[in-house]
N, C-alpha and C positions, 0 to 999 in steps of 0.2 A: 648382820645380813650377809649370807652367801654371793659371791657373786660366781654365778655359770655361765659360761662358754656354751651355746648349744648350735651347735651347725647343722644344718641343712633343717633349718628352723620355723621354715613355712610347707614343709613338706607333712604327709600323711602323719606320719607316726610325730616326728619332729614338733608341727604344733600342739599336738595331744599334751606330748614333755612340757614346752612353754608353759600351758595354763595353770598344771598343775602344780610345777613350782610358781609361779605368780602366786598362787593360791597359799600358796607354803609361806612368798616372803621374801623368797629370794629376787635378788636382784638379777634378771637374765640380758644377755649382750646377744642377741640371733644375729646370722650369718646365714644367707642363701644367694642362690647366682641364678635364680628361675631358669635351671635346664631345659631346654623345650622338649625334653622325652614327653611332656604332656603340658596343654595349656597355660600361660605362666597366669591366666583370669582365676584358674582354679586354686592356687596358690595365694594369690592376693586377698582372696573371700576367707582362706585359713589367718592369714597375717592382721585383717584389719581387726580384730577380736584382742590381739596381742597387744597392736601399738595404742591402743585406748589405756592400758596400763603405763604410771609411768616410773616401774619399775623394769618395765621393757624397752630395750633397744635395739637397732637394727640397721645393717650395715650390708650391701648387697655386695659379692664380690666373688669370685672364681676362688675356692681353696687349692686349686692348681696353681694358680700365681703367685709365689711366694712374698713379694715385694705388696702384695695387697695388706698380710698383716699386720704389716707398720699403719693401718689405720685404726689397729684397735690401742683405745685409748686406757679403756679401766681398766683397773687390777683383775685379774682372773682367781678365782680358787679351785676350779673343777671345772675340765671341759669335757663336754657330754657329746661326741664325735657320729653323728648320725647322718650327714652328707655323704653321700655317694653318687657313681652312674649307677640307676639303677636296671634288672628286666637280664633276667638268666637269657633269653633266645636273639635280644636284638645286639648282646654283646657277644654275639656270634659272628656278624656281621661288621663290626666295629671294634675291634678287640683296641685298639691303641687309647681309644678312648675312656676308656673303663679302665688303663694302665694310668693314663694321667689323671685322671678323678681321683679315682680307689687309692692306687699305691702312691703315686707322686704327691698328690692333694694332704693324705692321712703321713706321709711324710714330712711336710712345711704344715702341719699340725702339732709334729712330735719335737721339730725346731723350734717353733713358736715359744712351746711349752719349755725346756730346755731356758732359751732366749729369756722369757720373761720369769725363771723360776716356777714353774706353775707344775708340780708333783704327781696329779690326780687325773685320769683318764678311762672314761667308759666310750668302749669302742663298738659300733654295731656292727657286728661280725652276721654270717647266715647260713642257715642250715643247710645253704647249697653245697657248704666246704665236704659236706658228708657222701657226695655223688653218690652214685648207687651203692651205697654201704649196703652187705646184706643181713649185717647183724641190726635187729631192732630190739628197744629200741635205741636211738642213736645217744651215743653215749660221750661224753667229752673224753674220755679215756681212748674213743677209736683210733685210728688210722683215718687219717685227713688226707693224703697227699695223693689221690687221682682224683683230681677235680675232672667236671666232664663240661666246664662252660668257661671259658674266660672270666664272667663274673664272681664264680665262684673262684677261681684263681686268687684273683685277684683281693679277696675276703682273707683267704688263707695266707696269703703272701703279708697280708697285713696283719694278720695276727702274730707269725712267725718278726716280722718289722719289731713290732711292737713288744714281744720278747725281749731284742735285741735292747732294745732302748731301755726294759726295763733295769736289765742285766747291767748294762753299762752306767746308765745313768740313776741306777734307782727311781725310778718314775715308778709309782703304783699304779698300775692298768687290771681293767675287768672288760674284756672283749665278750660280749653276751652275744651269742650267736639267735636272730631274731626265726620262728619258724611260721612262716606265709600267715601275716598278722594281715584282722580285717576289720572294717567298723566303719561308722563317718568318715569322710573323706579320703578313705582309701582311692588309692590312683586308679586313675579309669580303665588302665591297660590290663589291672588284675582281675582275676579269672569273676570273681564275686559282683565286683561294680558290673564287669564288662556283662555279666550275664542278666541283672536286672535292666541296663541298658537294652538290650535286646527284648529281654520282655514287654519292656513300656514302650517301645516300638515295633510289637507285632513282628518282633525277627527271629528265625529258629536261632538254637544254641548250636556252637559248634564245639561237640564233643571229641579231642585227639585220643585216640585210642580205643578201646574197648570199655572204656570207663573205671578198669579193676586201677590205676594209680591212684594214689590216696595222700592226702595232705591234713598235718597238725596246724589245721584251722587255728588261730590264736587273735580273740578277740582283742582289740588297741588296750581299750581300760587293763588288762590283765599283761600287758607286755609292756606298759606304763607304769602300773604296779612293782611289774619284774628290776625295771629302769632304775625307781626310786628306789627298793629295796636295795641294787647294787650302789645307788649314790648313798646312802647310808652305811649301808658295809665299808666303801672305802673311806668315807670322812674319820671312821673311826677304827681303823685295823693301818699297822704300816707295812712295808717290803710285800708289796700283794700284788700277783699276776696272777689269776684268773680265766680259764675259759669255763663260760656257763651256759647253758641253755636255755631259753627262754618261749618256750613252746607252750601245747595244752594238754600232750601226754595222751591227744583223743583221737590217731586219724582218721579220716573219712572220707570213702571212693568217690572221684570225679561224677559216677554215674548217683549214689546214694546225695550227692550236695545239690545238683543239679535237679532231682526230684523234688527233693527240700525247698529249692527259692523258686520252682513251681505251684508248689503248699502254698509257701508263706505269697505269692503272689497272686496265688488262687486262681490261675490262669492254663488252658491245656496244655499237658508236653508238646514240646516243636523241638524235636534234637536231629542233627545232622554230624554223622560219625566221619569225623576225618583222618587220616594217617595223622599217627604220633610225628612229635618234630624233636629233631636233634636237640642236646644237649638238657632236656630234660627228666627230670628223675623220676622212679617210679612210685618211691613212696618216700615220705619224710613222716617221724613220730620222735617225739624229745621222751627222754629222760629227761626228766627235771628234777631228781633226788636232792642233784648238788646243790640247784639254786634256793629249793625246799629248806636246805640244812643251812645255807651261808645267811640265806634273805627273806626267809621266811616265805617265800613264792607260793603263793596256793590260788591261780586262776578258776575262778569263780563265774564263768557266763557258757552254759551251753551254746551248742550250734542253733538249737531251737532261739533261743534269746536272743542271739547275739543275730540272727539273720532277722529277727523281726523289729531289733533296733535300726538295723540299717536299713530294712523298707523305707521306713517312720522319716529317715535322714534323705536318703533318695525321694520321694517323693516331694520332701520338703524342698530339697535342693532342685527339683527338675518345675516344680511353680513359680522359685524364684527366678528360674535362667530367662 
């Protein structure tokens, strides 16, 4: 039985990981510090589904404080590093914060590992590293280094970290860079929740720009898919550092998504056009060749599907509140 490390492990993407190794077998140790970037109730509703397993366990604690990990007890094999500050615009606002999470946190990660012997690391890297790239689509082979947010910074800075560590210490690392992933319990601050929200309370949408930016939509099951595939590539390849993308190869303009969960909501347009805000990009689209070729990656859920799954979820989750 596997035992993983999976940090920030009550979060969006984070419990998706959990169940799906539970399901596998493995034995998982989660790790989360309920950030208040958004509700910690919403969090706890992902977690209580986990600790019913009791191959699951869980330990609540700040990955910024180094002296926290002396409370992890089991043996590790593979930690699957999905904790972060998350939200490219409010770490505009807050940049030190997003230094100590991001870089210092995924730092007394790469000690731990080190500390406890523990070789194997998938890092969630994001396709903000790519700032207005204007070659599409974005390809791991680019040029990374004008980040245009702190968060994305701070992504990069850890990939480049983690380099280091490889280098020195032989640690095998696969930093998957994740590209605007959406589905059940996506956080409420992102553009998808935050717009059926608004619908199911009779609010116009507020559209930044002219609607032409565009994002590689990537539904959860398919960037969970992406996840396992890179945990099986490392279990079995050595000396391996890795950047991969992890996207849908499909993007699709602010204005065309937003008619879309109008559709799927069956409700009239109410859009209200605001000035763009700093530090956001204009288009993100993966190549996903590489992770096609390393991990067999082949996401599978159109925008059609994948926004009428998350009706299904949202409505489910808005009777139960």
């Amino acid at each position: 039985m596997q035992r993983i490390l999976v940090t920030g492990c009550a979060g969006f993407i984070g419990s998706h990981v959990c169940e799906k190794l539970l399901k596998q077998g493995c034995q998982v140790i989660g790790v989360d510090n309920f950030d208040d970037f958004y509700p910690k109730e919403v969090k706890l509703s992902s977690l209580q589904s986990l600790l019913s397993d009791s191959k699951f366990s869980f330990l609540e604690f700040d990955i910024a404080n180094k002296e926290e990990f002396k409370r992890i007890e089991s043996k590790i094999d593979v930690v699957i590093h999905l904790a972060a500050k998350a939200g490219v615009l409010p770490s505009l606002n807050n940049p030190q914060a997003y230094i100590n999470t991001n870089i210092i946190g995924t730092n007394n990660i790469l000690n731990f590992m080190l500390d406890q012997k523990i070789s194997k690391l998938l890092f969630a890297s994001s396709s903000s590293v790519y700032g207005n790239n204007k070659t599409i689509p974005f390809s791991e082979e680019h040029f990374v280094n004008q980040p245009i947010s702190p968060y994305a910074f701070t992504k990069r800075s850890c990939e480049l970290m983690n380099y280091n560590y490889h280098h020195l210490y032989n640690l095998d690392i696969i930093n998957l860079r994740f590209f605007t992933v959406y589905g059940p319990r996506q956080r409420p601050d992102l553009a998808i929740h935050k717009f059926f929200n608004l619908i199911s309370e009779n609010k116009a949408i507020q559209m930044y720009g002219d609607g032409s930016t565009a994002r590689d939509y990537t539904f959860v099951d398919d960037t969970v898919s992406g996840i396992l595939g890179a945990l099986e590539y490392i279990n079995t390849h050595e000396n391996v550092y890795e950047i991969v993308n992890l996207g849908n190869n499909t993007p699709v303009k602010l204005s065309d998504l937003i008619a879309k969960i109008y559709e799927v909501s069956g409700k009239v347009s109410n859009v209200e056009v605001q000035a763009m805000k700093p530090g956001d990009v204009d288009i993100t689209f993966a190549d996903i060749s590489k992770a096609t070729k390393l991990f067999n990656y082949n996401p599978k859920t159109s925008l059609d599907e994948g926004l009428a799954k998350f009706k299904v979820w949202h409505e489910q989750s808005k009777s139960e509140a």
